[in-house]
PDB file of N, CA, C and O in Angstrom:
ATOM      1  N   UNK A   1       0.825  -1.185   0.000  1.00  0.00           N
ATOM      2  CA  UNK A   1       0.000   0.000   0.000  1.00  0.00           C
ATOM      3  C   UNK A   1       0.868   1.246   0.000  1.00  0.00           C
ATOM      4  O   UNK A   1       1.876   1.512   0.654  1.00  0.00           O
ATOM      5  N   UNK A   2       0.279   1.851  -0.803  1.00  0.00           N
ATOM      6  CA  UNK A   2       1.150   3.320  -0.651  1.00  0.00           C
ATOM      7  C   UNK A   2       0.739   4.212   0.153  1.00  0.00           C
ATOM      8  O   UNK A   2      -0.184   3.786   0.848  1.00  0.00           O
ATOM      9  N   UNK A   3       1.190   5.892   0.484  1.00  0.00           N
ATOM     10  CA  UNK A   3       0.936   6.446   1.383  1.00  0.00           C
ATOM     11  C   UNK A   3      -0.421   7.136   1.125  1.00  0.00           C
ATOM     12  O   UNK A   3      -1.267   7.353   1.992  1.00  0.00           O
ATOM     13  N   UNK A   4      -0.535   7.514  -0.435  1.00  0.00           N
ATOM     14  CA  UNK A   4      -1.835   7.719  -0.758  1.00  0.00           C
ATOM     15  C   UNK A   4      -3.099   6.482  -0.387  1.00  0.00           C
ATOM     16  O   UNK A   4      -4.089   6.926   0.194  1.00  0.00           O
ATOM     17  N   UNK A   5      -3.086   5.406  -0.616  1.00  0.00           N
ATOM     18  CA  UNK A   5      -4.074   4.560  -0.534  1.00  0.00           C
ATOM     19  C   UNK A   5      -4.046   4.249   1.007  1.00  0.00           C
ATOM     20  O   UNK A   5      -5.067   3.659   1.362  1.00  0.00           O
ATOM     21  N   UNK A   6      -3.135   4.493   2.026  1.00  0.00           N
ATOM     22  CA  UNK A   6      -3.410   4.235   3.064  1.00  0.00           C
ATOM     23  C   UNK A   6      -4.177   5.549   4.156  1.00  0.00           C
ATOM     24  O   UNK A   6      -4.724   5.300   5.230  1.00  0.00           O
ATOM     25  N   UNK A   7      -4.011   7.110   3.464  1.00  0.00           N
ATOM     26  CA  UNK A   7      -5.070   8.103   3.827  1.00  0.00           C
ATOM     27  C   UNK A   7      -6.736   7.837   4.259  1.00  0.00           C
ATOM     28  O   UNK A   7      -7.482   7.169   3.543  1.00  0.00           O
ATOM     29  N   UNK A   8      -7.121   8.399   5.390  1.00  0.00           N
ATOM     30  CA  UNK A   8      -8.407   7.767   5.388  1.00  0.00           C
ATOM     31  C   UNK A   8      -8.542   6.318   6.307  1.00  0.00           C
ATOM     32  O   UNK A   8      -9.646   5.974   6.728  1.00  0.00           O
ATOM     33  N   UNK A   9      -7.930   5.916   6.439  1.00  0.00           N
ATOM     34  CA  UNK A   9      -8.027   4.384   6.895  1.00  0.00           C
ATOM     35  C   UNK A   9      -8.043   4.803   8.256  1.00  0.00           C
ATOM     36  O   UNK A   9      -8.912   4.430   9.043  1.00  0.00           O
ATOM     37  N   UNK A  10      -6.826   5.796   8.649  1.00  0.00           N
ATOM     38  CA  UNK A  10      -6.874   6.235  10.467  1.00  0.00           C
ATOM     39  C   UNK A  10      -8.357   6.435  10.959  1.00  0.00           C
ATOM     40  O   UNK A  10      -8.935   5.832  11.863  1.00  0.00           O
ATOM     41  N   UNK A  11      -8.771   7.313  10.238  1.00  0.00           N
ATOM     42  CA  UNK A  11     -10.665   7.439  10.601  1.00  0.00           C
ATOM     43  C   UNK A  11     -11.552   6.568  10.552  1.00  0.00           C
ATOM     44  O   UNK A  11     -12.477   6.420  11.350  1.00  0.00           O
ATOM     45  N   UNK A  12     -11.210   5.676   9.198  1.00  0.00           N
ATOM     46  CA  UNK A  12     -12.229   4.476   9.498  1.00  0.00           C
ATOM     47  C   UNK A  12     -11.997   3.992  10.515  1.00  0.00           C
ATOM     48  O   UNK A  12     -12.878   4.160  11.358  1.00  0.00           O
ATOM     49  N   UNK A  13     -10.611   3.082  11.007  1.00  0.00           N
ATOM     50  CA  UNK A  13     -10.466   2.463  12.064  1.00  0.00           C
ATOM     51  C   UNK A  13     -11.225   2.885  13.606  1.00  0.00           C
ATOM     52  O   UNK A  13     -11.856   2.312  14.494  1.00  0.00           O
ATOM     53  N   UNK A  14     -10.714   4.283  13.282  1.00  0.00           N
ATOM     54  CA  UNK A  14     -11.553   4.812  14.771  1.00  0.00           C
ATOM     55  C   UNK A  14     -13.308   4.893  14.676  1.00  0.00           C
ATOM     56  O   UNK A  14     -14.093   4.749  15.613  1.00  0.00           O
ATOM     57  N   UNK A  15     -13.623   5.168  13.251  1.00  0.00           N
ATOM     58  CA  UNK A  15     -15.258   4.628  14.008  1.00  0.00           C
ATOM     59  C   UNK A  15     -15.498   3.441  13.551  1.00  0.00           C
ATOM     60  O   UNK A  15     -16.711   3.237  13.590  1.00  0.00           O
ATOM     61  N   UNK A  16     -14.805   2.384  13.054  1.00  0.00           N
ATOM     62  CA  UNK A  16     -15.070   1.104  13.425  1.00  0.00           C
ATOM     63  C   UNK A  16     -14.927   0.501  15.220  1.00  0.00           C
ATOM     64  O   UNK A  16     -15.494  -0.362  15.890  1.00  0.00           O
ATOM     65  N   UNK A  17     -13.911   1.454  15.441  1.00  0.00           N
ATOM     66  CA  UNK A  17     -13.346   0.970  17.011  1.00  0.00           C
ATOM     67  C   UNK A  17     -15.099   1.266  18.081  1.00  0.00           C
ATOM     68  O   UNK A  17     -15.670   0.643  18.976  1.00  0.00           O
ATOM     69  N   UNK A  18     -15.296   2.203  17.517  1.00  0.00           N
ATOM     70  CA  UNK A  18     -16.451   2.994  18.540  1.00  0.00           C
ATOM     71  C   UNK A  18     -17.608   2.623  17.809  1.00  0.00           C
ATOM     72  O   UNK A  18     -18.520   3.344  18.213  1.00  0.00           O
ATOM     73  N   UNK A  19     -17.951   1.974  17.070  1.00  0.00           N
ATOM     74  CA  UNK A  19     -18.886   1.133  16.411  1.00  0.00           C
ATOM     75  C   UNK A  19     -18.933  -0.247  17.668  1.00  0.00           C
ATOM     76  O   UNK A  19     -19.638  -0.259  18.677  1.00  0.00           O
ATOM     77  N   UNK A  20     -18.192  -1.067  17.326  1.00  0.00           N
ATOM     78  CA  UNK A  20     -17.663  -1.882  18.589  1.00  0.00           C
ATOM     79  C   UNK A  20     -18.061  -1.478  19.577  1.00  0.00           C
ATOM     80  O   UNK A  20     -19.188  -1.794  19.956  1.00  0.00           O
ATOM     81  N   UNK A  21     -17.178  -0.571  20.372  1.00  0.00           N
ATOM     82  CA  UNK A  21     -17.754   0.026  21.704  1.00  0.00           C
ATOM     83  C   UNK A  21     -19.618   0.267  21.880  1.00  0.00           C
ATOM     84  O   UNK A  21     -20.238   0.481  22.921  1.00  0.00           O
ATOM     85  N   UNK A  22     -19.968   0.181  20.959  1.00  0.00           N
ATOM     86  CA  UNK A  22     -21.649   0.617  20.859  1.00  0.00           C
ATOM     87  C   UNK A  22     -22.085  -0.554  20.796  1.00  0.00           C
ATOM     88  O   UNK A  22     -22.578  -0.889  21.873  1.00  0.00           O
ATOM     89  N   UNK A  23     -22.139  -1.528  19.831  1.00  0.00           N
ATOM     90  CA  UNK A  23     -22.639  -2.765  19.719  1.00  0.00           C
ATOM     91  C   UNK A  23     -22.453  -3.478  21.413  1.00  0.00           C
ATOM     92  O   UNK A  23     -23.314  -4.232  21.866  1.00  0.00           O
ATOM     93  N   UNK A  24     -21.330  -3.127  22.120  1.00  0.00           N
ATOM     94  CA  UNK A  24     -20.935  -4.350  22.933  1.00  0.00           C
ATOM     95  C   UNK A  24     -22.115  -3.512  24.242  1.00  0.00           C
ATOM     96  O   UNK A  24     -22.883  -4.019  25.059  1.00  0.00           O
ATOM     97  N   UNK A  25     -21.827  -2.265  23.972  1.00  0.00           N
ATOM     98  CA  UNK A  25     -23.172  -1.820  24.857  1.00  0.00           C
ATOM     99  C   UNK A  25     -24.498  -1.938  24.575  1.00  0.00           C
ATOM    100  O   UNK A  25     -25.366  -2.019  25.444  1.00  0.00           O
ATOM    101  N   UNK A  26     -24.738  -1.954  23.173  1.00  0.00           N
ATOM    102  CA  UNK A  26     -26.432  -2.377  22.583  1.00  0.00           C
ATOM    103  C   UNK A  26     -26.919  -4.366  23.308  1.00  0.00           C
ATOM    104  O   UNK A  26     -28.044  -4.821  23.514  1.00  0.00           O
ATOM    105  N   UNK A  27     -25.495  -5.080  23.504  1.00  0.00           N
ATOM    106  CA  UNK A  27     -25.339  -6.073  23.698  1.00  0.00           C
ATOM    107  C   UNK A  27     -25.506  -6.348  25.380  1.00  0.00           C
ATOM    108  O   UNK A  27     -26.160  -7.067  26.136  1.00  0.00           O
ATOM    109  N   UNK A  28     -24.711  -5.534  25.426  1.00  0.00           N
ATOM    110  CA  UNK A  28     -25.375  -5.464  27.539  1.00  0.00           C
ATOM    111  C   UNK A  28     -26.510  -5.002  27.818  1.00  0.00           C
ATOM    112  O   UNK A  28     -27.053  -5.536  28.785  1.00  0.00           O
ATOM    113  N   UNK A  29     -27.213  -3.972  27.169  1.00  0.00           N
ATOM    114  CA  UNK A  29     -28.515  -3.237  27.108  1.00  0.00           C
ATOM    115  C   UNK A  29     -28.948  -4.771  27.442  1.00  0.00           C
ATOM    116  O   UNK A  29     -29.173  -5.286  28.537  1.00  0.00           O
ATOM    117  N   UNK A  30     -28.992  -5.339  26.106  1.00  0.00           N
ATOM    118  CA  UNK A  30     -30.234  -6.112  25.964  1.00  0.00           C
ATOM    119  C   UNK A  30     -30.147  -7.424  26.747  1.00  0.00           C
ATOM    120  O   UNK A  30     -30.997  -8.309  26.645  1.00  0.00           O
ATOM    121  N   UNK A  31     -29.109  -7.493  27.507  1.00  0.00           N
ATOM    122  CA  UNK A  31     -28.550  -8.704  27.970  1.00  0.00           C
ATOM    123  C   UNK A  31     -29.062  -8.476  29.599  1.00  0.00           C
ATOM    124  O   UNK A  31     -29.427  -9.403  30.324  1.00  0.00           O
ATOM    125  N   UNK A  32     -29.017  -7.318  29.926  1.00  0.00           N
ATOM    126  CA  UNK A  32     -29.610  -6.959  31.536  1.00  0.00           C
ATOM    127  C   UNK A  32     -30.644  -6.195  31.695  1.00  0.00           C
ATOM    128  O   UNK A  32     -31.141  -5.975  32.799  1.00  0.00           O
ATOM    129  N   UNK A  33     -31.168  -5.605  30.355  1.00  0.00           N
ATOM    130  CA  UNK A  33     -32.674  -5.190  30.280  1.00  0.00           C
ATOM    131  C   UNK A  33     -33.463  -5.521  29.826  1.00  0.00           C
ATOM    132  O   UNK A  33     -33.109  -6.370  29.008  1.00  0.00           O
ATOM    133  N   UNK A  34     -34.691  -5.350  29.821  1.00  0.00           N
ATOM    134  CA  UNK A  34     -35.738  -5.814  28.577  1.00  0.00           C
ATOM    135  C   UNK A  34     -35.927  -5.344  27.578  1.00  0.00           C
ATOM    136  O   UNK A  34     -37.028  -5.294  27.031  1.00  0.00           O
ATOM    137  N   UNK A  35     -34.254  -4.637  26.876  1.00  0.00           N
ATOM    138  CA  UNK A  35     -34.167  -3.992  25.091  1.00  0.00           C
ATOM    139  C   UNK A  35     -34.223  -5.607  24.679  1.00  0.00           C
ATOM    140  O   UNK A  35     -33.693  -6.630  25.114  1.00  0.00           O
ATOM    141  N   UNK A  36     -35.380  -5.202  23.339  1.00  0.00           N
ATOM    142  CA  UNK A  36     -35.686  -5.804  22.702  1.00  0.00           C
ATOM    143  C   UNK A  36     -34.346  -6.427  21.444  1.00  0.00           C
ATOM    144  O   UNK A  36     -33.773  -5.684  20.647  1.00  0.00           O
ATOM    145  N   UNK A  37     -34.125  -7.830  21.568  1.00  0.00           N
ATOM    146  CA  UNK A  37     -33.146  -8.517  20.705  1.00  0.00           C
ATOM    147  C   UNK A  37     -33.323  -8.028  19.314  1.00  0.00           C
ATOM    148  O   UNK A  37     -32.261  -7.818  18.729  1.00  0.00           O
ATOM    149  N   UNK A  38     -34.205  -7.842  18.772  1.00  0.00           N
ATOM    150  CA  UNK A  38     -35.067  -7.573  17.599  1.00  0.00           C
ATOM    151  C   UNK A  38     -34.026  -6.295  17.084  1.00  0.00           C
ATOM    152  O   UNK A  38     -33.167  -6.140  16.215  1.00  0.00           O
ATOM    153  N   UNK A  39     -34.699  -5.427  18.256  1.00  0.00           N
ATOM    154  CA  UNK A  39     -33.615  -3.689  18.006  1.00  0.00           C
ATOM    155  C   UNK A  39     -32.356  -4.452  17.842  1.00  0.00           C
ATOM    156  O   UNK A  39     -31.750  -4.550  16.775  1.00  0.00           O
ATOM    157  N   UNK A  40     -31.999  -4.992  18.978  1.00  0.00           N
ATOM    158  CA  UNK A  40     -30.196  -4.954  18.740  1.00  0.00           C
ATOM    159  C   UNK A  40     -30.045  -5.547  17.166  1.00  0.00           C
ATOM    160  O   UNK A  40     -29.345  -4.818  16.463  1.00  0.00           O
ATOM    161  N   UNK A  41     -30.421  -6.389  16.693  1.00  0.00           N
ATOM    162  CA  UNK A  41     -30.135  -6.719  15.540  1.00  0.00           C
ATOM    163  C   UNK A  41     -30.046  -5.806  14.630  1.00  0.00           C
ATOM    164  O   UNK A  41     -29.085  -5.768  13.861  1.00  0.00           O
ATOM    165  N   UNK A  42     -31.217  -4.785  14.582  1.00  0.00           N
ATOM    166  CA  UNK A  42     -31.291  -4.010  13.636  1.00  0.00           C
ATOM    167  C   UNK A  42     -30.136  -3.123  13.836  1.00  0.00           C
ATOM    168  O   UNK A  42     -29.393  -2.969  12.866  1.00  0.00           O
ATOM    169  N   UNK A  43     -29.769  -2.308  15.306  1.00  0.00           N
ATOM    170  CA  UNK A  43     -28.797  -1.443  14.949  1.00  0.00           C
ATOM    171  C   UNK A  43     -27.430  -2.047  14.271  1.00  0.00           C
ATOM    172  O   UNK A  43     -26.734  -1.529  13.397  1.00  0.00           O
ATOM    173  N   UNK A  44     -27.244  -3.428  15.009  1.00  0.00           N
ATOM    174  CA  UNK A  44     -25.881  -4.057  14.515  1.00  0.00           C
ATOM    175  C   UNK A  44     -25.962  -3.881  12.864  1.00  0.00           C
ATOM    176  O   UNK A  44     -24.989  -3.520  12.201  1.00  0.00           O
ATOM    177  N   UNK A  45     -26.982  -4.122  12.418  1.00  0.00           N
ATOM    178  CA  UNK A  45     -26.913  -4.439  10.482  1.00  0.00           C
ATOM    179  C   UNK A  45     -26.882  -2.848  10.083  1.00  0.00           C
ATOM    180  O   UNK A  45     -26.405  -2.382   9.048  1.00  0.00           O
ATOM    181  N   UNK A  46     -27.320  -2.344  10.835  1.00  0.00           N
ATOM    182  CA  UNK A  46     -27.104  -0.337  10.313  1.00  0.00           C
ATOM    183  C   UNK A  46     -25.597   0.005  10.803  1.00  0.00           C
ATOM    184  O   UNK A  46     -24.742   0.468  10.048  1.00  0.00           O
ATOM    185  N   UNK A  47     -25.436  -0.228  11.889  1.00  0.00           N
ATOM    186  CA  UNK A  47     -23.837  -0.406  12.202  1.00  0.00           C
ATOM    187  C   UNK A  47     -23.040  -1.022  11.045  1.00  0.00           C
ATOM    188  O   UNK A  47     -22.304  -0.441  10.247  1.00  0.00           O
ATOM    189  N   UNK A  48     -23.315  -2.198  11.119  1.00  0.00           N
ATOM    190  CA  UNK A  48     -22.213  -2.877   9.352  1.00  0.00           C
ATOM    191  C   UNK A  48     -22.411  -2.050   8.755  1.00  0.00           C
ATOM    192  O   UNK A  48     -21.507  -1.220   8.660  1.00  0.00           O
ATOM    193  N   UNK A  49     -23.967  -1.760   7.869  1.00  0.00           N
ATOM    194  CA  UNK A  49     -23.894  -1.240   6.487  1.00  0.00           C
ATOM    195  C   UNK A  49     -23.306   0.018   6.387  1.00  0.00           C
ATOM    196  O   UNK A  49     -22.841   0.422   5.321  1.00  0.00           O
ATOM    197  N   UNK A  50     -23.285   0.951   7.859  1.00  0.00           N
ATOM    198  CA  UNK A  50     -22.544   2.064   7.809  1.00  0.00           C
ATOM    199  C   UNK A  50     -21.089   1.850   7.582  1.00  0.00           C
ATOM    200  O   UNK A  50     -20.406   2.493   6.786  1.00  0.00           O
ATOM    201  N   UNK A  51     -20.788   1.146   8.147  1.00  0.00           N
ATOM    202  CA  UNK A  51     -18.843   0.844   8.141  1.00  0.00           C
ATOM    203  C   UNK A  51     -18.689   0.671   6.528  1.00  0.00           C
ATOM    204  O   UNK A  51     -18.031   1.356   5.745  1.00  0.00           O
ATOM    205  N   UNK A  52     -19.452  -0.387   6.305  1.00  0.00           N
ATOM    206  CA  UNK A  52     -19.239  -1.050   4.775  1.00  0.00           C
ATOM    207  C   UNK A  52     -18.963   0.002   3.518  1.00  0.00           C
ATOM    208  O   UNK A  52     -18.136  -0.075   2.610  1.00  0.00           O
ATOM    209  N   UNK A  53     -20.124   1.172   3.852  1.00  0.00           N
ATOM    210  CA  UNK A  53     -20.251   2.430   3.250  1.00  0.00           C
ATOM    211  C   UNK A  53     -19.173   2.996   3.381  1.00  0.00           C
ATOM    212  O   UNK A  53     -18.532   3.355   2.393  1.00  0.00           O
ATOM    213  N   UNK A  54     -18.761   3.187   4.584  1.00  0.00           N
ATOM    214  CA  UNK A  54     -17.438   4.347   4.758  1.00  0.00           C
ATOM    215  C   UNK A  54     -16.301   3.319   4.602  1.00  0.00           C
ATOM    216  O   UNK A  54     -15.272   3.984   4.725  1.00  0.00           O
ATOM    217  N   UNK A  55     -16.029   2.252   4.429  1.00  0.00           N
ATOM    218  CA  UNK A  55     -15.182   2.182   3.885  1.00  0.00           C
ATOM    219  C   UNK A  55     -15.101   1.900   2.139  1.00  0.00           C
ATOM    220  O   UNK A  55     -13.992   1.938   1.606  1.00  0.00           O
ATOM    221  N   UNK A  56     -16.118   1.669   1.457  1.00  0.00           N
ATOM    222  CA  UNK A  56     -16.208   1.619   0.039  1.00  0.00           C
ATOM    223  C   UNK A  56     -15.783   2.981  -0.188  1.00  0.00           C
ATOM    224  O   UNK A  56     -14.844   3.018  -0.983  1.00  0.00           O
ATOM    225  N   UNK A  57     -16.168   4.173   0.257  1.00  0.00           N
ATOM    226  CA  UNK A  57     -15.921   5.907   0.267  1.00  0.00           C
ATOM    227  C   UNK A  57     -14.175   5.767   0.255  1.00  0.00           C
ATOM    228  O   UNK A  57     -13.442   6.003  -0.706  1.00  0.00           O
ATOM    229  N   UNK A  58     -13.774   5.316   1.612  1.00  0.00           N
ATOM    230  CA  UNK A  58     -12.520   5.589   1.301  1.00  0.00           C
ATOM    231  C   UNK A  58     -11.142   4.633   0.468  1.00  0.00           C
ATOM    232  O   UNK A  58      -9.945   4.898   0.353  1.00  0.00           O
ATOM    233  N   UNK A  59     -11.808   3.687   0.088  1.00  0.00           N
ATOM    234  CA  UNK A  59     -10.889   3.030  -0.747  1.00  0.00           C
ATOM    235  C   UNK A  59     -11.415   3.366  -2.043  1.00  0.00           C
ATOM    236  O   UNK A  59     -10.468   3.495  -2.818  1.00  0.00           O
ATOM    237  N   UNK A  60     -12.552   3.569  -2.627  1.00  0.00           N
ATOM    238  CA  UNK A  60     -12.397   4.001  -3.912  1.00  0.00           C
ATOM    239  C   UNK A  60     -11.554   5.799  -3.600  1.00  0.00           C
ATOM    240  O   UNK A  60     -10.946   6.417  -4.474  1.00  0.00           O
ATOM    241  N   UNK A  61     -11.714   6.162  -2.516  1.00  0.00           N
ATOM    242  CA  UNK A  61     -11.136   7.565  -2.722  1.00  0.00           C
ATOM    243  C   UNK A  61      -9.188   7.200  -2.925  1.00  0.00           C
ATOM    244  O   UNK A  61      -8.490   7.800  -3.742  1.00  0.00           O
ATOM    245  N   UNK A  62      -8.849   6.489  -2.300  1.00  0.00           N
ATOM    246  CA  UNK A  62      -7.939   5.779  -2.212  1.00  0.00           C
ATOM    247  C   UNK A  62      -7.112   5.493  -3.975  1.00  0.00           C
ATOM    248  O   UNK A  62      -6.072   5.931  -4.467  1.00  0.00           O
ATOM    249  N   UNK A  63      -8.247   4.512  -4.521  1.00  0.00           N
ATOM    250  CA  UNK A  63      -8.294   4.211  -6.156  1.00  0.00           C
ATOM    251  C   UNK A  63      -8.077   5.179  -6.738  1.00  0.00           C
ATOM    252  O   UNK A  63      -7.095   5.180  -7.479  1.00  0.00           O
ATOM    253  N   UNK A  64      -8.817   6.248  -6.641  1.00  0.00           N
ATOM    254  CA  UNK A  64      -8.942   7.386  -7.327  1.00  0.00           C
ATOM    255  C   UNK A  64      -7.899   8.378  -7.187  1.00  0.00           C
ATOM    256  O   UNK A  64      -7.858   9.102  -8.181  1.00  0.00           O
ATOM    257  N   UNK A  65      -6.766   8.760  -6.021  1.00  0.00           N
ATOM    258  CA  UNK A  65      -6.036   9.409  -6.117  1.00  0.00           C
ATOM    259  C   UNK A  65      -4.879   8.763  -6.626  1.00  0.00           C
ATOM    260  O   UNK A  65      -3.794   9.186  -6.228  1.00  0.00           O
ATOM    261  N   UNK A  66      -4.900   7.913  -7.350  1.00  0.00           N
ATOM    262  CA  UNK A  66      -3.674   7.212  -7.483  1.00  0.00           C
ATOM    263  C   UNK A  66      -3.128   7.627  -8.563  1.00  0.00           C
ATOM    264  O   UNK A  66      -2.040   7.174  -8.918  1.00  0.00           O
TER     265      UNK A  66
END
């Protein structure tokens, strides 16, 4: 990887990191309250599809400055 294609990646990582941190709390929510399993699922798959998004953004941005 070059220094261009590796731009961008510092940020994803960090809200993938705090993506994590959220899920593992959507996961205790529902594990010691009565949040509904149903929700947690849903945020987890809006959680992925968000990451998935931001990172398609920054590797084609990645592609593209090359």
């Amino acid at each position: 990887m070059t220094e261009k294609e590796k731009s961008g990646w510092g940020c994803f990582y960090v809200l993938a990191a705090l993506s994590g941190v959220f899920a593992l709390l959507y996961l205790l929510d529902a594990t010691f309250t009565d949040y509904s399993w149903s929700a947690v699922g849903q945020h987890l798959v809006f959680m992925v599809v968000f990451l998935l998004i931001a990172a398609a953004i920054v590797w084609v941005r990645g592609r593209w400055k090359q």
